[in-house]
N, C-alpha and C positions, 0 to 999 in steps of 0.2 A: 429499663428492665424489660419494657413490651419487645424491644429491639434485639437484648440479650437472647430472651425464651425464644422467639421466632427463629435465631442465628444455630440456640439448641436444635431447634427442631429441626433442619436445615445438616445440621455438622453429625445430628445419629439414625441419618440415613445410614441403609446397611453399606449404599457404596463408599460414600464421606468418611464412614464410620473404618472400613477396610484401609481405607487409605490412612488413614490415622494411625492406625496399628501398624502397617508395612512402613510409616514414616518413623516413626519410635524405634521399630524392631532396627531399621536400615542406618537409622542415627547411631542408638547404642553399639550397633556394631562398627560404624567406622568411626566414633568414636574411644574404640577399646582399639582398634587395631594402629597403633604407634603409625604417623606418618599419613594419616589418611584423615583428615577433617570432614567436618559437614560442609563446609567452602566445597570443595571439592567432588562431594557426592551431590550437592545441588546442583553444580554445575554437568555434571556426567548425564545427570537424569534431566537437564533440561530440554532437551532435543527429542529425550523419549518420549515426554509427556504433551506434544505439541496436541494430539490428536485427545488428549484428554480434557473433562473439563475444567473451566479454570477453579471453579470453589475444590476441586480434588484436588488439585495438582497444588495448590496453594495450601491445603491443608494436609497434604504431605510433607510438603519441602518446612512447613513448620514442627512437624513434627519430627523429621530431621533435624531441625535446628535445638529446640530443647532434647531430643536424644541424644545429639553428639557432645550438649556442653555437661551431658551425665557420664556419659560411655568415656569421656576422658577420665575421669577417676580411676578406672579396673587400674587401668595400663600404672596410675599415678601408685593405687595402693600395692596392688602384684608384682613391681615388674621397677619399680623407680625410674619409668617413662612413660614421663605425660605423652597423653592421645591428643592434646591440645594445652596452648600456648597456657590458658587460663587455668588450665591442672597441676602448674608447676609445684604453686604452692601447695597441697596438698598430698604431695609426693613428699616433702619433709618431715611430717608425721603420720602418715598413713602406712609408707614403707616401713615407716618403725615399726609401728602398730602389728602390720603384720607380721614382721619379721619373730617380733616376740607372743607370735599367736593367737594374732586377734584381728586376724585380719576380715571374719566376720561380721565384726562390732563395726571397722572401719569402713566396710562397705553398707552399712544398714544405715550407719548416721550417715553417709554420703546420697543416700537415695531419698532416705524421710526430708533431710534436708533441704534437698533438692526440687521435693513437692511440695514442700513447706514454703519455700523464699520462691519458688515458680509462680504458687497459686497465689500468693500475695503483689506478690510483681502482674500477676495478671489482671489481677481486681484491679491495681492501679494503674493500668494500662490502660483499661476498661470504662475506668471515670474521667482518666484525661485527657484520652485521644479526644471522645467528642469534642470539650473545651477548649483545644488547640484549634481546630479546624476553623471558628469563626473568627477568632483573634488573628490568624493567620492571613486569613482570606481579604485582610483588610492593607495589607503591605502592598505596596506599589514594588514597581519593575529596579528601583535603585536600592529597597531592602531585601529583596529577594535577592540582588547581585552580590551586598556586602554579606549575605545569611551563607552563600555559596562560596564564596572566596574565606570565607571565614572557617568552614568547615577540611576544605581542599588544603589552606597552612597549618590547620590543626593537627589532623589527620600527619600529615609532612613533617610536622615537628617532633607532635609527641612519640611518633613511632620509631622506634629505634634510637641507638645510638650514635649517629650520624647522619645528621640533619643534612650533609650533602647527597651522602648516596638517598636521604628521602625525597631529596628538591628531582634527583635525577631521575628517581623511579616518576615523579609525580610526572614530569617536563615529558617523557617518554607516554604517559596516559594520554595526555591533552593532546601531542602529537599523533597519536591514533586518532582519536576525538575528530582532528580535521579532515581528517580522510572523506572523500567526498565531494560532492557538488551540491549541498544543501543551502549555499550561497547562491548559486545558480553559476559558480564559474570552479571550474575544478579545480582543488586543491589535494597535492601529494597522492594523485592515482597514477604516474608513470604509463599515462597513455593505456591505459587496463581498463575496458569499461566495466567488467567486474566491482570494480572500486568506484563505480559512481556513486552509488547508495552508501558509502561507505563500509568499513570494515565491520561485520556481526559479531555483538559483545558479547555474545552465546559462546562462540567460537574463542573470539579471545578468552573468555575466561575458563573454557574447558583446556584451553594451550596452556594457559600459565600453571594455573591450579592443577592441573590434573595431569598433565604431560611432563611439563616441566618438573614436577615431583617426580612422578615413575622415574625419569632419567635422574635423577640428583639422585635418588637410592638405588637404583641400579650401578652406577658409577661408583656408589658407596658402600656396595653390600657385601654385607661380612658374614658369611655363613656358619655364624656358632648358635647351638641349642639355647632357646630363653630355659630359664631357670623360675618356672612359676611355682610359688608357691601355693600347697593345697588352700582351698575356700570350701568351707561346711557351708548348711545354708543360715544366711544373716539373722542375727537379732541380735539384741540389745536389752543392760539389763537395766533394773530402775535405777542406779547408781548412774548409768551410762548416759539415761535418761535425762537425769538433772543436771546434769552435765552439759550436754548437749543444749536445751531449749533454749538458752539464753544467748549461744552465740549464734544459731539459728537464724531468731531475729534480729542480732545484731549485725549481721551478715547479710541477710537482708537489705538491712536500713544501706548498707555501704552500697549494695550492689547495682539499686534500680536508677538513683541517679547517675552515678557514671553510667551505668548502659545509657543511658538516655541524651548523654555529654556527645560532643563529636570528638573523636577519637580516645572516647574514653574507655571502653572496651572492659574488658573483665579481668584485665590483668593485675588494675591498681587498688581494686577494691578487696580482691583476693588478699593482696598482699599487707592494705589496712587492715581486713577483719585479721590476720594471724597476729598482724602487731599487737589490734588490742585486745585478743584474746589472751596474748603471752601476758600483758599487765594487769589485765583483772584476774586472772584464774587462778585459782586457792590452790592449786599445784602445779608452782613453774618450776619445780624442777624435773617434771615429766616432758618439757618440752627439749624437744632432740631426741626423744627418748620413747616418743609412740603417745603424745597427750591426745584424746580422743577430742579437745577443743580448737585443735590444730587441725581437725579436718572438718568438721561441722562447718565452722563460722565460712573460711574460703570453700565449700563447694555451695553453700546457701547464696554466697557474695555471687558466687559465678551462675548460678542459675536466676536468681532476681535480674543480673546486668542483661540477662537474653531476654528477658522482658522490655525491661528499660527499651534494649537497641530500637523494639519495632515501634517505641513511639515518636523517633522523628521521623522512621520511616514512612507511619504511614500517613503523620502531620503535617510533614514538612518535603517528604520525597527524598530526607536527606540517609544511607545510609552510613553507620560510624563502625563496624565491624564488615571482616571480605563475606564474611557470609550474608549480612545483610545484602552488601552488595550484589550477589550473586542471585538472593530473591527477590529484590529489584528488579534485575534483567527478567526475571521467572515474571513479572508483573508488567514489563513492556514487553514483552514477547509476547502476551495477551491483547496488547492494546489499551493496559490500565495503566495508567500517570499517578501514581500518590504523590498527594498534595492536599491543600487546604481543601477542595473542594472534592476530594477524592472517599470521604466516609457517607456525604452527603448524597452524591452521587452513584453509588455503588453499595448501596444501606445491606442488601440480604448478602450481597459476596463479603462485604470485610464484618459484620456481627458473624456470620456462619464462623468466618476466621479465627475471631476473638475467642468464640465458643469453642472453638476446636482445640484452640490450646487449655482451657480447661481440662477438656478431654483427655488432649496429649500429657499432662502433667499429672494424669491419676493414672492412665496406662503405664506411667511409667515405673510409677511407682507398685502396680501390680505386676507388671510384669518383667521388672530386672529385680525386685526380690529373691524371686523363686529361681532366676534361669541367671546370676552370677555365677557359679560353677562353670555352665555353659558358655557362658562372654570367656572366663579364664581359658576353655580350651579350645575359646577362637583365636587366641595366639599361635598356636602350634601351625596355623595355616604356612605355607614355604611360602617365602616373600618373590621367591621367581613365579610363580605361579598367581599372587595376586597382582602385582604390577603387570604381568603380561594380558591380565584379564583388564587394568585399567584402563590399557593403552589400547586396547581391541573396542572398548565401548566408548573411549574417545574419538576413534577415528571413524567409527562407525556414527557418532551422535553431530559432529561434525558435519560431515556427509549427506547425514539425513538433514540438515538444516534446509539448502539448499538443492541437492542433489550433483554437485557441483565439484570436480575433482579442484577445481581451483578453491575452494575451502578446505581439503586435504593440505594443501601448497602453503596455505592461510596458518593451519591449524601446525604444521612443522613448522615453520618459521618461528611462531609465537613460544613454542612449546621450548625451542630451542634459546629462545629471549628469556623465556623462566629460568631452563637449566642454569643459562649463565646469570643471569640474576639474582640463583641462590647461591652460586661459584663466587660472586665477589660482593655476597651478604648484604644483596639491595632487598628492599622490601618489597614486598608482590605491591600489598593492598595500598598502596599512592597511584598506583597505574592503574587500578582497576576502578578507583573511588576516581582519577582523573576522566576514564574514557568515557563516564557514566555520568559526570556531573558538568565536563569539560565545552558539551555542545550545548549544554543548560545555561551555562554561565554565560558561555555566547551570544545567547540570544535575549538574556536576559536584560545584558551589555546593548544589544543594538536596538530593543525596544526602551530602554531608558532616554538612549541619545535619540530615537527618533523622535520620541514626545516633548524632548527639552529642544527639540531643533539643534543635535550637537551642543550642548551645553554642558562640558562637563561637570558643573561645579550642580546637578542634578542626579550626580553618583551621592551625594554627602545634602541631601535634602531632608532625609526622613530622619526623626530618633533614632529610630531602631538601627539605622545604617551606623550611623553617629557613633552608636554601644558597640555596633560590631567592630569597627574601625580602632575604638579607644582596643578592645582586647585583642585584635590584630598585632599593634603599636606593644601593648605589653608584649604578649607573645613572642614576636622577635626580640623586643630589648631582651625578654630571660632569654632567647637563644643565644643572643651576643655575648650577653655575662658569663652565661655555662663556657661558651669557646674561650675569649678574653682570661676568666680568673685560673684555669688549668695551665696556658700558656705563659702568663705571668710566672704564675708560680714554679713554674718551669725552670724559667729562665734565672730565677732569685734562687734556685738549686746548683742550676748551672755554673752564676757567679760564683766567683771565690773572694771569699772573706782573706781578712790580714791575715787570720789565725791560722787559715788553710795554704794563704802564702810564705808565710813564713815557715810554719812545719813543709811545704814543699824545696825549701832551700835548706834547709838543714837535712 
């Protein structure tokens, strides 16, 4: 608690404190604007804030992150498109809701809820980072290997519907990853001494995220008027009330462990709390139809998992969402390593942190109450006009990294690897959680084998390695099965029965 207070005092300086506020105000907004992530604005803004310092820059980009997984709702309840992947569900009765006029109600339970399953996701974030950090600190070089490879197949499996185009996106990260002479003998730099330090994952990820989007909707865009519907300002009545509290917290309970899973993200929890709010609720047959428990429980679920994500983040180094990933980089770009020894180490910057999302979670809740009208007529913005302003602060943030037109060169290349990436529905976040974790696992790899003198059978030494390896082993087997049993059944369609042969001769 001595640690917590101190982190306050720390996080409501006036400057900490501004920074908070521009991070919330900057989240909400590009999460209401369709197409434009916290992923992405973290990334934009990483280059900006080099000269800043890092407890701001850090309590910005978090405040970004809990405003963007709110600012997905407007787009979800107004507009029946999600601002983010974890908004999907919420668009199923939220759009109803307001369709039949209530779409006030569905934006007030989307916010309370929101500070409701945040500040609770915080508090538990708060008691368990420290407790990870010494349990961790205790793993040698062969559990830290299987804890990374185990997160990198996770990540690759459960994402998407196609576990090859995830192996490829992943196979393309790590191969970035090698870029370099960090061995001491060059690897994939084509004679460019540029590329001896390797490729800057500042860069890559403003090319992917941020580039590569503006091009995919430029390529895509379709110039018809959105159709917003009017927003009074929010409240809620006590009917709506009791309604609401119970999937709240149950929404909640769904969302902080998976944020906390590696690649468990906010999308599965979302879509639990709807399920079982559809079976407990004393009125299912409002659901499809605007039930105000259909947006409670999944926007609680998706704001608890943004908690969850930052505790392997900042326990383990590991992250499970692209936006983690991208404050990750925001965190080596400093020169800070999260890890087990990384809260201990670093005690006033990560409590300021911890504190700040306190902060950020009641800002938020004061101030997209009042200023919902205002997010709905941030839509009207023309999409030529923001995409030309993305790609202007890309090329410019890029640029500033180094000062170096050959990061321009960098920065198109990658941008143009996104484009077609989201052209033939590969997933960004395996490239990006590879390039990030790919030169970790490396080294991880050659300090095991240096200590065992080449001994590989010193990969599968420790427990912990042991557990990672058994749900490794799972892991794949369910991929096999998922591929195998559609195939089969395929082919038992395919066959033709007597009954089908014979009514074909006749």
């Amino acid at each position: 608690m001595d640690l917590l207070l101190e982190g306050f005092s720390q996080a409501l300086t006036p400057t900490n404190l501004l920074f908070a506020v521009i991070g919330v105000l900057l989240g909400t907004a590009v999460g209401v604007l369709p197409g434009i992530g916290p992923a992405m604005t973290v990334a934009l803004l990483l280059p900006v804030t080099y000269n800043v310092e890092p407890a701001s820059a850090l309590i910005m980009f978090a405040g970004i992150y809990y405003g963007g997984m709110y600012g997905g709702s407007t787009t979800s309840i107004l507009l029946n498109t999600p601002g983010e992947s974890s908004s999907v569900i919420t668009a199923l009765e939220g759009n109803k809701m307001a369709k039949a006029g209530r779409a006030s109600q569905a934006l007030a339970t989307a916010a309370i809820g929101s500070f409701i399953a945040g500040t609770i996701g915080t508090v538990l974030l708060v008691a368990l980072a420290p407790q990870i950090g010494p349990l961790v600190v205790q793993l040698g070089a062969p559990s830290y290997f299987a804890i990374l490879l185990l997160a990198l197949l996770a990540v690759t499996v459960v994402l998407g519907s196609s576990k090859l185009r995830g192996f490829a996106s992943l196979f393309l990260g790590l191969t970035v990853g090698l870029v370099g002479t960090s061995t001491g003998q060059p690897r994939l730099t084509f004679g460019q001494g540029q590329l001896a330090d390797g490729i800057e994952v500042v860069v890559v990820a403003v090319a992917i995220f941020a580039l590569g989007e503006a091009l995919w909707v430029a390529a895509h865009l379709r110039r018809k008027p959105l159709e917003i519907i009017p927003v009074g300002q929010p409240w809620m009545s006590k009917k709506d009330w009791r309604r609401s509290w119970g999937p709240w917290l149950r929404g909640t309970a769904y969302g902080f462990p998976f944020g906390a899973l590696p690649a468990g993200g906010a999308e599965v929890p979302t879509f639990l709390s709807y399920v079982t709010e559809r079976k407990l609720s004393k009125h299912p047959e409002e659901f499809g139809h605007g039930a105000i428990e259909g947006v409670a429980g999944p926007e609680a679920a998706n704001n608890a998992s943004a908690a969850g994500t930052l505790l392997p983040m900042l326990a383990l180094g590991l992250p499970t969402t692209a936006t983690a990933a991208v404050i990750l980089v925001a965190f080596e770009s400093y020169g800070l390593q999260p890890g087990p020894q990384f809260m201990s180490a670093n005690p006033t910057l990560v409590w300021a942190l911890l504190a700040s999302l306190f902060i950020a979670n009641t800002l938020l809740l004061v101030i997209n109450l009042p200023m919902a009208p205002l997010w709905a007529k941030l839509l009207q913005i023309p999409r030529p006009y923001l995409y030309a302003g993305i790609l202007f602060f890309a090329s410019l943030g890029a640029y500033a990294a180094n000062f170096s037109a050959f990061d321009l060169a960098v920065l198109l290349v990658f941008g143009l690897l996104g484009f077609a990436m989201r052209r033939f529905g590969i997933p960004v976040l395996p490239l990006i959680i590879g390039v990030i974790l790919g030169p970790r696992l490396e080294s991880q790899l050659a300090e095991a084998l240096a200590i065992s003198q080449g001994d590989l059978g010193t990969l599968w030494s420790e427990p912990v390695a042991i557990v990672c390896y058994l749900i490794i082993a799972l892991l794949v087997a369910w991929t096999i099965i998922n591929v195998v049993r559609p195939a089969s059944r395929r082919e038992q369609d395919a066959t033709p029965t007597s009954e089908t042969r014979e009514g074909a001769n006749l």
